[in-house]
C-alpha distance (Angstrom), angle and dihedral (degrees) to the residues before:
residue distance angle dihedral
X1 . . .
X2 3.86 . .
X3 3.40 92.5 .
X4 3.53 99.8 44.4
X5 3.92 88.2 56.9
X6 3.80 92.6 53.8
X7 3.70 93.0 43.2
X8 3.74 87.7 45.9
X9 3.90 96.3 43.1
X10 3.33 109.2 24.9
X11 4.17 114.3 89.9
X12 3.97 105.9 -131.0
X13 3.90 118.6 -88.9
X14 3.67 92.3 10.6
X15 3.72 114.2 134.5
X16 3.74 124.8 -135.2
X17 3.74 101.8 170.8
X18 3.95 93.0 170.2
X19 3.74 88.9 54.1
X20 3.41 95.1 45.4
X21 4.06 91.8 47.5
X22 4.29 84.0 52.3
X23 3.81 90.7 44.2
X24 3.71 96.9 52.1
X25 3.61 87.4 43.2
X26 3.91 91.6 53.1
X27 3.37 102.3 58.8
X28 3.70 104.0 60.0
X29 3.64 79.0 56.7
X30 3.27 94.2 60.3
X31 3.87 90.6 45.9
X32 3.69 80.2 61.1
X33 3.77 96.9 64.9
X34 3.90 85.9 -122.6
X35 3.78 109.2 165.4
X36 3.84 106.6 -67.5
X37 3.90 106.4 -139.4
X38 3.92 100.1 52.8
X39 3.91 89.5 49.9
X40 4.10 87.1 50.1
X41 3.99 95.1 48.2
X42 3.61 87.1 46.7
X43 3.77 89.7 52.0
X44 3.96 95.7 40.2
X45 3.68 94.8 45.0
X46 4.44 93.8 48.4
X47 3.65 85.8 54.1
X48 4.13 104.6 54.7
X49 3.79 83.7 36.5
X50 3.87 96.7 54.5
X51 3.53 92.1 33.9
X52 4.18 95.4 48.6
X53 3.28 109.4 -103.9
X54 4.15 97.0 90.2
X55 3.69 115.0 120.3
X56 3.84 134.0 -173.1
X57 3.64 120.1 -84.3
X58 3.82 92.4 -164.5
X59 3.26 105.4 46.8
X60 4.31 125.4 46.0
X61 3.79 121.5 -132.8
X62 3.82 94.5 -87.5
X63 4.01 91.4 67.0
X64 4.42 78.4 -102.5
X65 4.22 105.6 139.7
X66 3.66 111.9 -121.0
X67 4.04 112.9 -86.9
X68 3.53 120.9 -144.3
X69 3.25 95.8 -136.1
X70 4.21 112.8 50.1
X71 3.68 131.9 61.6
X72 3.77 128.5 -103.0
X73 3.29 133.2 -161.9
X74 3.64 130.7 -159.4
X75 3.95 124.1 -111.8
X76 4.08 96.2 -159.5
X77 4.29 101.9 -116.9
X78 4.02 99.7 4.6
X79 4.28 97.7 59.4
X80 3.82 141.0 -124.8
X81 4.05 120.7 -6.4
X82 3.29 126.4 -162.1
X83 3.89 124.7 -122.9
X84 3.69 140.8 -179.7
X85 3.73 108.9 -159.1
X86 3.94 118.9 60.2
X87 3.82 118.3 -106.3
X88 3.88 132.6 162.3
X89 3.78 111.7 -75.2
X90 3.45 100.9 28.1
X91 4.12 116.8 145.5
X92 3.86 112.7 -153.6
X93 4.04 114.3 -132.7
X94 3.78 96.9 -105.1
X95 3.49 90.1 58.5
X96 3.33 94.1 45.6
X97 4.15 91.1 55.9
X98 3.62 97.8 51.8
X99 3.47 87.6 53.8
X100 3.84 88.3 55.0
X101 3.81 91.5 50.9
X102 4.12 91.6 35.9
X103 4.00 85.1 -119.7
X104 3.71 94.8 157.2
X105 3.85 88.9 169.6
X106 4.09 90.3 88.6
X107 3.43 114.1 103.3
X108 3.54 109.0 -100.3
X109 3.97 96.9 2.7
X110 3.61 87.7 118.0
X111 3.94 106.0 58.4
X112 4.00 94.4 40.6
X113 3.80 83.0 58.8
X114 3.62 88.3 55.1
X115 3.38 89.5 49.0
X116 3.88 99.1 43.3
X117 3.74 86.0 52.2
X118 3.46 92.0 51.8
X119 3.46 90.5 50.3
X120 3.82 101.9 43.8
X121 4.34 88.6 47.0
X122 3.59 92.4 54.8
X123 3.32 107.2 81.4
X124 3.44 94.3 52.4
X125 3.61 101.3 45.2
X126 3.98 91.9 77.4
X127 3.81 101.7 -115.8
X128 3.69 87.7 -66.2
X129 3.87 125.1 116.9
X130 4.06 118.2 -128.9
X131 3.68 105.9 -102.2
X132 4.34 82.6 -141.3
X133 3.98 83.2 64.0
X134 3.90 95.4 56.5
X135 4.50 93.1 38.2
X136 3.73 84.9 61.4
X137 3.84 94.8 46.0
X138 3.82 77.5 54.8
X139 3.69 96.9 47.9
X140 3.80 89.8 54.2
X141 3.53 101.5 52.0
X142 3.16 96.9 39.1
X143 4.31 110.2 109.0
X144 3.83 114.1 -111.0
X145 3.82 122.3 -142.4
């Protein structure tokens, strides 16, 4: 998966030594067996930031800080809006602060990362899925002996 993204993402012969430093130090991790989906975000959210496209999880496109309380939505390359009606895809403000402080202890902090990541990748992915998404649809479905 991480390499699809930086094969995907990342224009030829264009260096990214930071990212490179965080990916080679991600994937002992995952060696490990450390919990999967922090390790990902991590990953997901280093690449958009060093490649431009990294926005503030604290703060909402008007310079606002996050509130607890409202929904946001995100505008793909210019950050979180807020909104007052509910909609698909929304991310509520608490979710949106443990993200910001990596505080994947809050209930449900973990899948709207997912989901912002999702989000915030797809625009830049072309319009076509990552092949790494659909392998480990496989792998799950597929009947264990």
């Amino acid at each position: 998966y991480l390499n699809e993204l930086l094969i995907r993402l990342l224009p030829a012969e264009d260096a990214h030594p930071a990212l490179f430093d965080h990916y080679v130090a991600t994937l002992p991790a995952l060696a490990e067996r450390r919990p999967l989906e922090p390790l990902l975000r991590a990953f997901e959210w280093r690449l958009l930031d060093e490649l431009g496209y990294g926005f503030a999880l604290d703060i909402d496109i008007a310079g606002q800080p996050i509130d607890a309380q409202r929904l946001y939505r995100l505008v793909p390359d210019a950050g979180l809006e807020p909104v007052v009606g509910f909609q698909p895809g929304l991310f509520n403000g608490a979710e949106l602060l443990a993200m910001a402080e990596a505080d994947w202890q809050v209930p449900g902090a973990l899948a709207a990362a997912k989901r912002l990541m999702r989000q915030a990748l797809a625009p830049h992915l072309g319009g076509r899925p990552l092949v790494s998404r659909e392998l480990f649809m496989n792998l799950k479905e597929a009947p264990r002996d």
